[in-house]
N, C-alpha and C positions, 0 to 999 in steps of 0.2 A: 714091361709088356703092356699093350695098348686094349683095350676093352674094345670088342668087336660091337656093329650095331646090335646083336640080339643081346647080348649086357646090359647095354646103353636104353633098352626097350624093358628090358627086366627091372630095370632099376628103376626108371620112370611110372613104372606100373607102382611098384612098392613104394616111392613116393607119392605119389598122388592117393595110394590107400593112408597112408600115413595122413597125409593131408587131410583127410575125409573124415577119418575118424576124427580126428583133434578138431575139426569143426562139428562134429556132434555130441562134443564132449560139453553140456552145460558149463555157460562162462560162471565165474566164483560171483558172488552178490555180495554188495556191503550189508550187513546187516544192522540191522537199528532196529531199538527199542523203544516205542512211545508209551508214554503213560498219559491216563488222562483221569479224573474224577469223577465227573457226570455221569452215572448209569440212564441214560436215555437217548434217543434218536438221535440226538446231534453227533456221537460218535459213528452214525450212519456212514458217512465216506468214507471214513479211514477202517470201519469192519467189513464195507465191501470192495474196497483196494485190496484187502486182502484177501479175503474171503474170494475175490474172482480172480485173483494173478493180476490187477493190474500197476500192483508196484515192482513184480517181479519182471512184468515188459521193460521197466526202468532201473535192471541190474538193481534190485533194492531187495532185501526178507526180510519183511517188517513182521513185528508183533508187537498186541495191543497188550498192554496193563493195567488194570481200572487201582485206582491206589483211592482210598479215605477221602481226600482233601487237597485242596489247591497249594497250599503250605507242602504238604508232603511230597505234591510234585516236583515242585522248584527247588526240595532236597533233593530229591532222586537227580534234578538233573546236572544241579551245580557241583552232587558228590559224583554225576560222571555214571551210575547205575542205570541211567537213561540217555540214550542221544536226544532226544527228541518230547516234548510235551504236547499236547491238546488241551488248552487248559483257557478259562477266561480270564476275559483280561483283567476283573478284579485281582485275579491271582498272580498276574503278570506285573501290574503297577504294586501291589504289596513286597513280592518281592525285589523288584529294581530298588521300591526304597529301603530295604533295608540290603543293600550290596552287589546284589544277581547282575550278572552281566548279560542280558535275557535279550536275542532279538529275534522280533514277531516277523513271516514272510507272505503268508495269504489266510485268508478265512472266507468260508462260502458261506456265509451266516450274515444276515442284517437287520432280520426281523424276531421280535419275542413272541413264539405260536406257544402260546400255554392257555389255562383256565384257572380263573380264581375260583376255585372249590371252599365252598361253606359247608357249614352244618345247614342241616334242614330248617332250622327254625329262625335263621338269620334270612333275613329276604331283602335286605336291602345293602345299602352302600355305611350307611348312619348304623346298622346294627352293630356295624365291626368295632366301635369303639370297645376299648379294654379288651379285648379279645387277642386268643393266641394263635402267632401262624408258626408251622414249621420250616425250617431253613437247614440246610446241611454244614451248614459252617456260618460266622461271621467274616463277611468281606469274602467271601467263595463267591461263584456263579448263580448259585440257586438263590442267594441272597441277593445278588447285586437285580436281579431280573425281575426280584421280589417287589425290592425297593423303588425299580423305574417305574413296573406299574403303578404303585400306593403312588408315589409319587403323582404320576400323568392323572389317576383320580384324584387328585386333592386331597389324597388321606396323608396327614403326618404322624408317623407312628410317635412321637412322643406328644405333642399335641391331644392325638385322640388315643391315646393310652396301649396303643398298641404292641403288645409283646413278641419280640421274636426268640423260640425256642430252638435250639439246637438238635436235631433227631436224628440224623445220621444223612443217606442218598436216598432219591424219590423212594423206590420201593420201601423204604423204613419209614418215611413219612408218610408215604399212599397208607401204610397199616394204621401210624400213629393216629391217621382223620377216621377213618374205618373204626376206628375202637372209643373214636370218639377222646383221644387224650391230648390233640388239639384243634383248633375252632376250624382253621383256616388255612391257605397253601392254594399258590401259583404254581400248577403243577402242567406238565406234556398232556396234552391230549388223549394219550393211551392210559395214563394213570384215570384223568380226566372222565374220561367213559366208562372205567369201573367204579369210581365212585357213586357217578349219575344213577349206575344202575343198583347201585346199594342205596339210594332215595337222597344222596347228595344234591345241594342246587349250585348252579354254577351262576355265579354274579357279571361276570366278566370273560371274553373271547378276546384276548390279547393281543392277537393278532389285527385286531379295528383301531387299534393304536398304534401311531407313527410317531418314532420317537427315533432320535440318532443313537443307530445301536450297531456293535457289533459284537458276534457270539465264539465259542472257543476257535480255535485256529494253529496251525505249525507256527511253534513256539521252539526254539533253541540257545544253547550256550550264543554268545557274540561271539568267541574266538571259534567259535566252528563256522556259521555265517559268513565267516574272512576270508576262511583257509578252505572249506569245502564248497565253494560256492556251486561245484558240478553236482555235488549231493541233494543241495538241499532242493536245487532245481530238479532235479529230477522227480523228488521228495513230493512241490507242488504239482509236477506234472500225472502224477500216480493219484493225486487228491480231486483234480481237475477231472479227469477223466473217469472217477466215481462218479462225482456229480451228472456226469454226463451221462452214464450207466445207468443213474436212479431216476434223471428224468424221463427216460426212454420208456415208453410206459409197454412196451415190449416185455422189457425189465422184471414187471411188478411182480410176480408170482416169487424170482429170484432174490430181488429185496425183501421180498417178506419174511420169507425165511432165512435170511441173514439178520433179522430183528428180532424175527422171535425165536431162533436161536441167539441172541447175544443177551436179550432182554429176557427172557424166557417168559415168553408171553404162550398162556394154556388157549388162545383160543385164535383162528384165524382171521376173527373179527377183530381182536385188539391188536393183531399182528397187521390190520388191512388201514387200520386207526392210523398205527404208528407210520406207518407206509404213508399215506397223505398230510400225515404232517409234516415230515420230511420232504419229498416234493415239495411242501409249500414254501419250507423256508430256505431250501439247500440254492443256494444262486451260481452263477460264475462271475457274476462281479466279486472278486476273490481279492482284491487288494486291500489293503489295510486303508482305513478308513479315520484321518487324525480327527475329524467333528464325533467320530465316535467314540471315539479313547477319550478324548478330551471331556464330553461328557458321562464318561462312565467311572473317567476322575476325579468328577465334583463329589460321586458320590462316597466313592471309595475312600475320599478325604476327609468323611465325617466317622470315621471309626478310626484311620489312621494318616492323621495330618502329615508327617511328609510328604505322604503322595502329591502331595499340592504343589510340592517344588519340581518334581520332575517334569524332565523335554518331551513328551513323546514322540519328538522327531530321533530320539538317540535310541529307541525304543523298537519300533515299526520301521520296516525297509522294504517298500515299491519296486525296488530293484526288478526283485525278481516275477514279478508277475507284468511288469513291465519288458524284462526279457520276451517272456510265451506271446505278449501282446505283438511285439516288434517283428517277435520270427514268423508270425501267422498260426501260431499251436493253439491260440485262445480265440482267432476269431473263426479258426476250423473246428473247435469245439462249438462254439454259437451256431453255425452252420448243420449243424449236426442235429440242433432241436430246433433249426429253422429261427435262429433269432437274428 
């Protein structure tokens, strides 16, 4: 028996509701986990990628993990408890050499905004001999940013007796100069400002130094790089589009409180701090940068000499920010803050 047209109109109805819902149904999202170390501003893009949906526009539910140390990251990612890192590249080159199949895709980082924080009674450049800085790791980020500035001043920490002390992430070392139980620390701008106003002197605006650098960035296993290559581009397209977020000075009110929530900063002045520091340094020149790996391997090579044998062209992959470039997503991002 043949279906009359009011069947044929019924059915059509209930199709097309069928239809309708199932496209209101949220699509399923890859999920991934990044971990990063540095408790300060640089983890600004990827807290408000998330913090605003803009990795979830890119079928992606990310969540941040702040772990210890650059070592513990590259565990987490090579045991696979991590998709994803944010990690510097001191901690990037230490791991390839000892095995990590580790490849870097973008980073909007190229400049060091920090302050050399002294004690009050050190007033010069010469006073720091034998003098102690804190550092969160040896061969970490906080260290290696340490070392470029001493470095760019002429200071040689064994030369002029310079001691670096292990204390833990910023906030542990902001206390340790606070309590006075080390001399010295290249610290963020927000830490920075609270010290000044505990009668700290600041020797150094590290940002007046240009030096080939680049700062943490999407970091991954190589066989995921290979095989997910739709992932991970989307991954930078979510990163890209912070940046864009934070430069928008529309924005500022919403970044700030994505900072001092994450940082937990008690005041909306140190919360306004961290906010223009970021701005300063967050770029979209987002590719990887081999004059900058390549010097940030000289350094990394005096605490752990392998480093000195790696490619870092087997390391770092343009590919994909080379993609965004090609398709127009990167220079409609530029267009967007008028650049």
């Amino acid at each position: 028996m043949g279906f009359s047209g009011k069947h044929w109109s019924l059915f059509g109805i209930i199709s097309l509701l069928v239809n309708l819902s199932t496209l209101s149904v949220p699509q399923a999202q890859d999920r991934i986990l990044i971990s990063y170390g540095g408790q300060n501003e640089t983890a600004g893009p990827m807290w408000v990628a998330v913090d605003k949906g803009l990795f979830k526009k890119h079928g992606l539910d990310v969540r941040m993990l702040q772990v210890r140390s650059g070592q513990i990251n590259i565990t987490a990612l090579m045991s696979g408890d991590v998709q994803a890192i944010w990690p510097a590249v001191s901690s990037v080159l230490s791991g390839v050499s000892g095995g990590a199949k580790i490849g870097c895709v973008a980073s909007p980082f190229n400049r060091i905004t920090r302050e050399l924080i002294v004690r009050r009674e050190i007033d010069s450049l010469a006073g720091l001999r034998e003098k102690v800085f804190g550092v969160q790791s040896i061969g970490g980020g906080f260290w290696l940013q340490t070392m470029i500035v001493l470095d760019r001043l002429g200071l040689d920490p064994d030369k002029h007796g310079l001691k670096m002390r292990i204390i833990g992430d910023e906030p542990t070392i902001l206390q340790a100069l606070l309590a006075s139980n080390i001399d010295a620390a290249v610290i963020t701008y927000a830490s920075a400002g609270v010290a000044k106003r505990a009668g700290f002197r600041s020797l150094v605006n590290t940002a007046e130094l240009r030096v080939p650098y680049q700062g943490v960035g999407i970091c991954t296993r190589s066989d995921l790089v290979a095989n997910s290559p739709d992932l991970i581009l989307r991954l930078v397209k979510g990163m890209v589009e912070s940046v864009v977020f934070i430069q928008d000075p529309r924005n500022k009110r919403d970044v700030m409180e994505v900072l001092k929530k994450n940082l937990r900063l008690s005041t909306d002045g140190d919360a306004e701090t961290s906010y223009n520091s970021l701005r300063l340094v967050a770029t979209l020149d987002v590719a990887p940068d081999p004059e900058a790996w390549r010097n940030i391997q000289k350094f990394v090579s005096r605490v752990s000499p392998k480093v000195a044998q790696l490619d870092i062209h087997q390391i770092i992959n343009g590919s994909f920010v080379k993609t965004l470039e090609e398709t127009g997503f990167l220079p409609e991002a530029r267009k967007k803050l008028g650049l």
